[in-house]
C-alpha positions in Angstrom: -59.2 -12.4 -21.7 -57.8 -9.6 -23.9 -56.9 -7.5 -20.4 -55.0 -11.1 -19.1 -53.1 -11.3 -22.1 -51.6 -8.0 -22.0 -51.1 -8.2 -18.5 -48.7 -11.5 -19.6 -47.0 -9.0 -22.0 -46.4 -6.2 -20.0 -45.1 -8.7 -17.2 -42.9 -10.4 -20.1 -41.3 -7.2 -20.8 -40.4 -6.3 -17.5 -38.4 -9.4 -17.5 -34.2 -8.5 -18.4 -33.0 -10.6 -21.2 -30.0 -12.8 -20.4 -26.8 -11.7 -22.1 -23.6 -13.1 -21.6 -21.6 -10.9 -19.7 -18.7 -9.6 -21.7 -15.3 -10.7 -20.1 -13.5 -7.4 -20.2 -16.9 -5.3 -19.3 -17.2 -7.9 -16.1 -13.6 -7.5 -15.1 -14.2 -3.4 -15.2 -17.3 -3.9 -12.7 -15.1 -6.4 -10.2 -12.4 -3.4 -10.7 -15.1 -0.9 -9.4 -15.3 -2.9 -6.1 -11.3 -3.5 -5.7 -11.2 0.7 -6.0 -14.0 1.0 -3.3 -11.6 -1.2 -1.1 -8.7 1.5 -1.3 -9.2 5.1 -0.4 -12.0 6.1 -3.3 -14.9 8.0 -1.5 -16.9 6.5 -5.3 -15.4 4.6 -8.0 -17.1 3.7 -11.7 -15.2 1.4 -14.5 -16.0 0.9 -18.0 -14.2 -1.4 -20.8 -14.4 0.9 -24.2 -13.6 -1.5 -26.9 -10.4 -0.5 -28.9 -9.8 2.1 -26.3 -9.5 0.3 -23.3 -10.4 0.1 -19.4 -11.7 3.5 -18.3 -11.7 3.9 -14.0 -13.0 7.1 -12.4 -12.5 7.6 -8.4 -13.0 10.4 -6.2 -11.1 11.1 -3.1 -11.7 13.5 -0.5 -8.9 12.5 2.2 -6.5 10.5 2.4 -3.0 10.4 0.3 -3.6 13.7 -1.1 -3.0 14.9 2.7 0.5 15.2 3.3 2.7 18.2 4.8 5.8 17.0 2.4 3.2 17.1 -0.6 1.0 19.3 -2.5 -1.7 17.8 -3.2 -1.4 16.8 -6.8 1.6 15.3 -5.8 0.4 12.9 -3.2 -2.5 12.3 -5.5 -0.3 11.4 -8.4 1.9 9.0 -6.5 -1.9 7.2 -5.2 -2.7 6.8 -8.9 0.9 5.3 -9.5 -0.4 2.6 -6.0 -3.3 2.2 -7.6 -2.7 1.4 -11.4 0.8 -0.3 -10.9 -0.4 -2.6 -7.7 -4.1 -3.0 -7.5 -5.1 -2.9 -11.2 -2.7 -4.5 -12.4 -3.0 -7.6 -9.8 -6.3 -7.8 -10.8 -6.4 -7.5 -14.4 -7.2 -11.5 -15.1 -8.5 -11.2 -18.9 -5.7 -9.4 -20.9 -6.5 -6.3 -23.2 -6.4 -6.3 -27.0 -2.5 -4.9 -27.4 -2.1 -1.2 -28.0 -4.9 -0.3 -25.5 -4.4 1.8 -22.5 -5.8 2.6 -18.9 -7.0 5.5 -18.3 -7.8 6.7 -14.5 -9.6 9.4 -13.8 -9.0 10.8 -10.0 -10.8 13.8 -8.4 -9.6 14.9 -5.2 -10.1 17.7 -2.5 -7.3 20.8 -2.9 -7.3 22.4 0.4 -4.6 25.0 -0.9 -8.1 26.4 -3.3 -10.5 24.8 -0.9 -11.8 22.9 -4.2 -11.8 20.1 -6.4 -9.2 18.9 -9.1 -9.0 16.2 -11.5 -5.4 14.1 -12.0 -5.6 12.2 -15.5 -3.6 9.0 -16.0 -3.1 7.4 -19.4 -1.3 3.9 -19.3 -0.5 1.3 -21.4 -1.9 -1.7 -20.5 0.7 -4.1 -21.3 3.5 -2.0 -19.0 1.7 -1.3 -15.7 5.1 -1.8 -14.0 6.8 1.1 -16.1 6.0 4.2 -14.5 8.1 5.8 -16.6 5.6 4.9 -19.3 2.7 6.7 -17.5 1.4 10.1 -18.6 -0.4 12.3 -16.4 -2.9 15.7 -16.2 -4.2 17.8 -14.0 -7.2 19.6 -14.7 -7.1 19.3 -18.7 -3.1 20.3 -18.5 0.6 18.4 -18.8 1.4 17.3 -15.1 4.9 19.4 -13.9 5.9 18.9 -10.7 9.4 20.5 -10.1 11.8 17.4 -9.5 13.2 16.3 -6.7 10.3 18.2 -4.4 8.5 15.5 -2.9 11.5 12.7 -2.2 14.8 14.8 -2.3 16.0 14.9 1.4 17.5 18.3 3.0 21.1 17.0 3.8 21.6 20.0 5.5 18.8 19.7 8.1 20.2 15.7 9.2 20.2 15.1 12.7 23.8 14.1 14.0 23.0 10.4 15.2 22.2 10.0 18.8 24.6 6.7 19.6 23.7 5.6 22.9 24.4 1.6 22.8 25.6 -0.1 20.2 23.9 -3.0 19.5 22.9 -6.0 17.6 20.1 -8.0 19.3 17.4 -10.6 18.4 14.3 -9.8 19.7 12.4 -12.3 21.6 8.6 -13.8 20.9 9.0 -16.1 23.9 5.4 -15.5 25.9 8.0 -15.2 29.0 10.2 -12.8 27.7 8.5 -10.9 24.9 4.8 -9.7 26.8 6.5 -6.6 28.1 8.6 -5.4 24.7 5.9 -5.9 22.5 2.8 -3.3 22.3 0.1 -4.1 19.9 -1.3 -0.7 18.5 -4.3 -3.0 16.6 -5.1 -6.5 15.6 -5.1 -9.6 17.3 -1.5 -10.4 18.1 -0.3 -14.1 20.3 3.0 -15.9 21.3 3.3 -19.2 20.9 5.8 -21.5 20.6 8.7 -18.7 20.0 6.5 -17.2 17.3 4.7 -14.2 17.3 0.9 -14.1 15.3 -1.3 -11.8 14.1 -4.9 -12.9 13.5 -7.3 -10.5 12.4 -8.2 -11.1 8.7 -11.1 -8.3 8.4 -9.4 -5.2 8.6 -6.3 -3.2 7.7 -3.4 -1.9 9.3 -2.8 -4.0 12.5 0.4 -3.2 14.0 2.4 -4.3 17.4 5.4 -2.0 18.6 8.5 -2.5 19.7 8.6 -0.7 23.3 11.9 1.0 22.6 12.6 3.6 19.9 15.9 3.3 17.8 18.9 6.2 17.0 18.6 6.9 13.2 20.9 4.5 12.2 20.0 1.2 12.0 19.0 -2.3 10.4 15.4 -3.9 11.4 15.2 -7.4 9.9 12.3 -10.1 10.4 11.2 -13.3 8.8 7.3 -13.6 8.3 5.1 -16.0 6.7 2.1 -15.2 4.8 -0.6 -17.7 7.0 -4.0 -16.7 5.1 -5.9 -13.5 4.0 -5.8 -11.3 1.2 -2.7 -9.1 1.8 0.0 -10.1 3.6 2.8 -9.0 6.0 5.5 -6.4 6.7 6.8 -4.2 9.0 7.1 -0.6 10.4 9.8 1.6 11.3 10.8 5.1 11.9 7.6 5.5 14.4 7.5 9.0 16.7 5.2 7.2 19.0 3.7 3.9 19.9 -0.2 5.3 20.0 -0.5 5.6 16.7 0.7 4.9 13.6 0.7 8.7 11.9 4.1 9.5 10.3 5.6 5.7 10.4 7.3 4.3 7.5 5.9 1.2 6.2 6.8 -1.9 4.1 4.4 -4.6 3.6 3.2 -7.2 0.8 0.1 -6.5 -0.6 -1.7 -8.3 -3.7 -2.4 -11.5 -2.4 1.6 -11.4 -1.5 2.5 -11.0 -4.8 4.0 -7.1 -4.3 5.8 -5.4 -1.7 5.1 -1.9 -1.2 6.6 0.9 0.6 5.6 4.5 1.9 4.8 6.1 4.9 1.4 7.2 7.0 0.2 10.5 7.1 -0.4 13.1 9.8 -4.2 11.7 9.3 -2.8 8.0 9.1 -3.6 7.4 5.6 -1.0 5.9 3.9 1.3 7.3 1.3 2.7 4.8 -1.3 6.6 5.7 -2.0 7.4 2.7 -4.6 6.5 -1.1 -5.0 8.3 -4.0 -6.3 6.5 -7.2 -8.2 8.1 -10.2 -6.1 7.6 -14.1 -6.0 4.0 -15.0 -4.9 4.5 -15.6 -1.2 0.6 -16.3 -0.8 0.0 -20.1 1.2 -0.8 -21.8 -1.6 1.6 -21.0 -3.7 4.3 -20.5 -1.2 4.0 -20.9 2.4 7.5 -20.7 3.1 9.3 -17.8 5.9 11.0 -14.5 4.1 13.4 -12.1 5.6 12.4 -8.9 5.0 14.3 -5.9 6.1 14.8 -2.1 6.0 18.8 -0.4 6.0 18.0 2.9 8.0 21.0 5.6 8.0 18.8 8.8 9.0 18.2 10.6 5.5 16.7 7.9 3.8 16.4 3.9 3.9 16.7 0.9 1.4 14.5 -2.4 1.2 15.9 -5.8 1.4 14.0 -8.9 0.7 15.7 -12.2 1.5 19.0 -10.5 1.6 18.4 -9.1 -1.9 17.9 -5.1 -2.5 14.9 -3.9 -3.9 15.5 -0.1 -3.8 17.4 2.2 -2.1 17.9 5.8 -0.9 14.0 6.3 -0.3 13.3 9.3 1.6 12.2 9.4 4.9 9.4 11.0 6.3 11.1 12.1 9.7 14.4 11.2 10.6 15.1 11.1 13.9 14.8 7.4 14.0 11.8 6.0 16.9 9.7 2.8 16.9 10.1 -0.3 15.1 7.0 -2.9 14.6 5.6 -5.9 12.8 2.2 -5.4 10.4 -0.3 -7.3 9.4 -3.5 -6.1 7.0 -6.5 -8.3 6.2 -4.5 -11.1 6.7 -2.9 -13.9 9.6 1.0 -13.4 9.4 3.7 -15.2 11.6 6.8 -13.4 12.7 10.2 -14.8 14.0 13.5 -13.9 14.2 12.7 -10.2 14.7 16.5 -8.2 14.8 17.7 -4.8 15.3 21.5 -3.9 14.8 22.2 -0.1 16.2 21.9 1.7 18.9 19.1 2.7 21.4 17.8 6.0 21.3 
């Protein structure tokens, strides 16, 4: 009897205790699986109280591989993607005011074949002020010499290669549209003068337009967000229609509540350039078609949503113009009124 009832005890003790989960402690764990979702190779969270949300990542490749960036440059301008978009879309409970965000990133420097570590301490109440963000690398102030990762070299612009002048609407009638359209990824349909993309599981899906541009020109679509997490967008500025390396991008992200803007990488991973909070275009809280456009005059390119400028002279990547497309990622977008206004290259 005496060896049953310890037996009971020991088994008693082996059971955990139930304790409410603290509501900023639970919102660091669900942050630890949005950061897992992006580029992080690992990702940990913590809520320190009168401190504030701790987040550490690693990254091995991805936006810290760039030919126009060092890597503590693309790395910083990640952390900015990550902390101004994704953390702060996901941040439901509020923290205590005066608290910050700290994100810790370490990431692969093949300049010393080594690993570094970017700091980032923001205030939680003004995610959307970058200006407010400090950063570190490896235990020092972060001084990147300005101007060296977005300035354009006006004196390398290519003269603009004007063949045809043009201002066209691009079909999505089955008929008509089957040979101009060439879908890179996803699953992408006509129907009924529309043009759909399908796949909700993963990222990135993209159809081309089968005829590069001159650097100069205007791209504009209307899309509407049909379900998913994400959202829609387009891509521009392609060198080829097999991949997506080296294209510019603008697409919604957050549930549709943010537009984002960059570029892909040699290695295709993409590079975040700027962002912009915008109305909630998600189906149930919208549902309705926006016009989204880029202005393209070969050194650098503004965003236009709904006729409205969101920011202008962005840098390009490459300027010597190439493929337009729609984009879709984890989500099933519809596209109309696709329209180029240019010239052919």
């Amino acid at each position: 009897m005496l060896l049953l009832a310890l037996w009971h005890i020991a088994a008693a003790d082996d059971v955990a205790p139930s304790i409410p989960a603290y509501p900023l402690q639970a919102q660091a764990r669900d942050l630890t699986s949005l950061l897992l979702d992006s580029e992080a190779e690992h990702a940990q969270a913590t809520y320190v109280p009168r401190h504030g949300l701790v987040l550490a990542v690693d990254v091995i490749r991805g936006p810290n591989t760039s030919a126009r960036q060092t890597a503590e440059e693309g790395t910083r301008d990640w952390a900015i993607y990550l902390l101004g978009d994704l953390v702060a879309g996901a941040l439901v409970e509020p923290l205590p005011a005066g608290e910050t965000i700290t994100l810790a990133i370490d990431f692969y420097d093949q300049r010393i074949t080594g690993f570094r570590q970017l700091v980032v301490v923001a205030p939680a109440a003004a995610l959307a002020n970058t200006a407010t963000y400090q950063f570190w690398l490896d235990g020092q102030p972060l001084v990147i010499a300005s101007g060296a990762a977005d300035a354009p070299d006006t004196a390398a612009l290519p003269e603009p290669l004007l063949t045809t002048d043009l201002a066209e609407i691009l079909p999505f009638d089955q008929s008509e549209a089957a040979t101009q359209w060439l879908p890179l990824s996803g699953d992408w349909r006509f129907r009924d003068g529309l043009y759909f993309q399908d796949d909700e599981l993963n990222f990135d899906r993209i159809s081309y337009l089968a005829r590069p541009l001159a650097p100069v020109y205007t791209y504009t679509v209307q899309l509407r967000f049909e379900a998913g997490k994400m959202g829609g967008g387009l891509v521009f500025n392609a060198p080829d229609t097999q991949f997506r390396a080296n294209a510019q991008m603008v697409s919604y992200t957050n549930d549709g509540a943010y537009l984002q803007w960059g570029y892909f990488s040699a290695d295709g991973a993409f590079v975040f350039q700027g962002g912009a909070a915008v109305a909630d275009v998600s189906p149930g809280a919208d549902g309705d078609w926006h016009e989204l456009a880029v202005r393209v005059d070969g050194a650098g390119y503004a965003v236009l949503l709904d006729g409205a400028v969101l920011a202008e002279g962005i840098a390009l990547f490459q300027r010597d113009g190439g493929y337009v497309g729609l984009f879709a990622s984890t989500s099933q977008v519809a596209f109309r009124a696709a329209q180029v206004e240019g010239a052919w290259r």
